[in-house]
C-alpha positions as CSV (number, residue, x, y, z in Angstrom):
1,X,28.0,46.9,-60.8
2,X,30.5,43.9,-61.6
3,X,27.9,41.6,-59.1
4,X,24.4,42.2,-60.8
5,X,22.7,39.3,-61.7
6,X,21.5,39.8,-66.2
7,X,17.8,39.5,-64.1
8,X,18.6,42.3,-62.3
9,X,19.7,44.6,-64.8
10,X,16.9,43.7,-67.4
11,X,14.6,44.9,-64.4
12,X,16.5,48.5,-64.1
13,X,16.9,48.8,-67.2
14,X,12.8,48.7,-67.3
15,X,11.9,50.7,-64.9
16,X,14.2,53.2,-66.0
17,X,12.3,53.8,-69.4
18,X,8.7,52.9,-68.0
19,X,8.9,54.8,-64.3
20,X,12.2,56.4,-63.6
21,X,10.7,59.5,-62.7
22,X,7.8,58.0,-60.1
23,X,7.9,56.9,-56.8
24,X,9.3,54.3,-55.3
25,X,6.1,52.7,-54.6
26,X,5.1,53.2,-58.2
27,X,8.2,51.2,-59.7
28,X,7.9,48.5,-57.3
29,X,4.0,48.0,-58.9
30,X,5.9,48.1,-62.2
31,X,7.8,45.4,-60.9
32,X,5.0,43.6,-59.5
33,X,3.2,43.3,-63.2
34,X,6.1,41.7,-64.3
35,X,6.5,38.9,-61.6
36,X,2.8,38.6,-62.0
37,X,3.3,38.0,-65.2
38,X,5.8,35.1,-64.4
39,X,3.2,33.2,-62.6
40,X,0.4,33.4,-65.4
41,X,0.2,30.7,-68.3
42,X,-0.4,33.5,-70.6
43,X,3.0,34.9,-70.5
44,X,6.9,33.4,-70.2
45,X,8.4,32.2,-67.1
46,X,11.1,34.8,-66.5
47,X,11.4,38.4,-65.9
48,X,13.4,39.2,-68.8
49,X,11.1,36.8,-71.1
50,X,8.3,38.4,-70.1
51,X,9.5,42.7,-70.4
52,X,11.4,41.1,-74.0
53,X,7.7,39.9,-75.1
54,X,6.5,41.8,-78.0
55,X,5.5,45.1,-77.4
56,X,4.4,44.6,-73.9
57,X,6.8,47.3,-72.3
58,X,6.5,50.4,-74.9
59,X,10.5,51.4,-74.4
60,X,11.3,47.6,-76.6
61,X,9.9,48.6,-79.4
62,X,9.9,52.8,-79.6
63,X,12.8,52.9,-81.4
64,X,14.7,55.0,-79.3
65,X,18.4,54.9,-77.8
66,X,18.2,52.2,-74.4
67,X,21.4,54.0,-73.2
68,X,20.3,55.2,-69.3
69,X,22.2,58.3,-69.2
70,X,20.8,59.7,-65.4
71,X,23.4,57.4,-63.3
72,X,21.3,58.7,-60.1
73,X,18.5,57.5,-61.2
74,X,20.1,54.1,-62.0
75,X,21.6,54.0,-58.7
76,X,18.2,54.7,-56.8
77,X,16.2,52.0,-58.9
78,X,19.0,49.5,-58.8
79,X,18.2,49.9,-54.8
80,X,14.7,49.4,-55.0
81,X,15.1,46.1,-57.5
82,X,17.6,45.2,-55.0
83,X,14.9,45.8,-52.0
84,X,12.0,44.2,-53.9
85,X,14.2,41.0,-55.1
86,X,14.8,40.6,-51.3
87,X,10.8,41.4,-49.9
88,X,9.5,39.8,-53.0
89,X,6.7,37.7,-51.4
90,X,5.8,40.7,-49.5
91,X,5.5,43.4,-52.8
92,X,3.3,40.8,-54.6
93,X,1.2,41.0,-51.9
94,X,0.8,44.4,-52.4
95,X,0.0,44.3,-56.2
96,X,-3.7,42.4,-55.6
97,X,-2.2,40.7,-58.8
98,X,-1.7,43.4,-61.3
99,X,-0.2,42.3,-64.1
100,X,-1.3,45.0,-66.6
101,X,-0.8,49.1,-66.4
102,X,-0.3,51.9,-68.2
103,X,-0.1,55.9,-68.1
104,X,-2.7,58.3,-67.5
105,X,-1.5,59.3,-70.9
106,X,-3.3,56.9,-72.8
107,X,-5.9,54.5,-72.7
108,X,-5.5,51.0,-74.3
109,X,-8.0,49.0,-76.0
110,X,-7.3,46.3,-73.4
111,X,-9.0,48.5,-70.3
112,X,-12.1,48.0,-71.7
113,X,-12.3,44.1,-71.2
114,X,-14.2,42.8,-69.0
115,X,-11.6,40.3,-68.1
116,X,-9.6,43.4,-66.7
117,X,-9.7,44.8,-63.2
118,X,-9.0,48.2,-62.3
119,X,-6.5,47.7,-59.2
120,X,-5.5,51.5,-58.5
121,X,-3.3,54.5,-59.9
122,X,0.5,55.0,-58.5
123,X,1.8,58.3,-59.5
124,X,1.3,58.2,-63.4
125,X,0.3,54.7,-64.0
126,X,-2.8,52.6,-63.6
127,X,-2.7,49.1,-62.7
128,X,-5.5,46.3,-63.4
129,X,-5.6,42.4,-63.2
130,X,-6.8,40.2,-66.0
131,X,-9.4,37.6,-64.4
């Protein structure tokens, strides 16, 4: 849409190629990593800084075509940026600070740390906190 803030779409645009297919709940953890991630001195200030870091959101850097083509999807996760953007406080209260996650696919050198806290699995993706 004509009114959507380049923050807003940057967000959609990440869920879309990290979580698309998940709950509702699951995106807005997604979501949560990345405003986490805004209030830590180890990563930029912004959203978009932050999911543009390198390779720290896997659909940045895999090469592939960025081109959402499932307009329902975008629809539904443009509602739930638009939801979280509005309850933000509220979400990150939620999150217990997660600011890392991946799928149940793989398992990243990082989980290991003991700096990392396991915080809890949402549909595909497990979320953890670096202390």
């Amino acid at each position: 849409a004509d009114n959507r803030t380049s923050t807003q779409d940057c967000l959609v645009t990440t869920l879309y190629f990290e979580s698309r297919s998940e709950s509702d709940m699951a995106n807005i953890m997604v979501l949560n990593t990345i405003f986490n991630r805004t209030n830590s001195p180890h990563y930029p200030d912004t959203p978009c800084e932050v999911i543009k870091q390198y390779k720290q959101y896997s659909y940045t850097h895999d090469g592939l075509s960025d081109r959402m083509v499932n307009l329902v999807q975008v629809k539904r996760l443009e509602g739930i940026v638009d939801k979280f953007l509005l309850n933000r406080k509220l979400f990150l209260s939620l999150s217990e600070g997660s600011d890392h996650y991946h799928t149940n696919e793989v398992a990243p050198y990082w989980i290991k740390s003991d700096r990392m806290k396991y915080i809890g699995t949402y549909d595909k993706h497990l979320f953890y906190r670096r202390d």
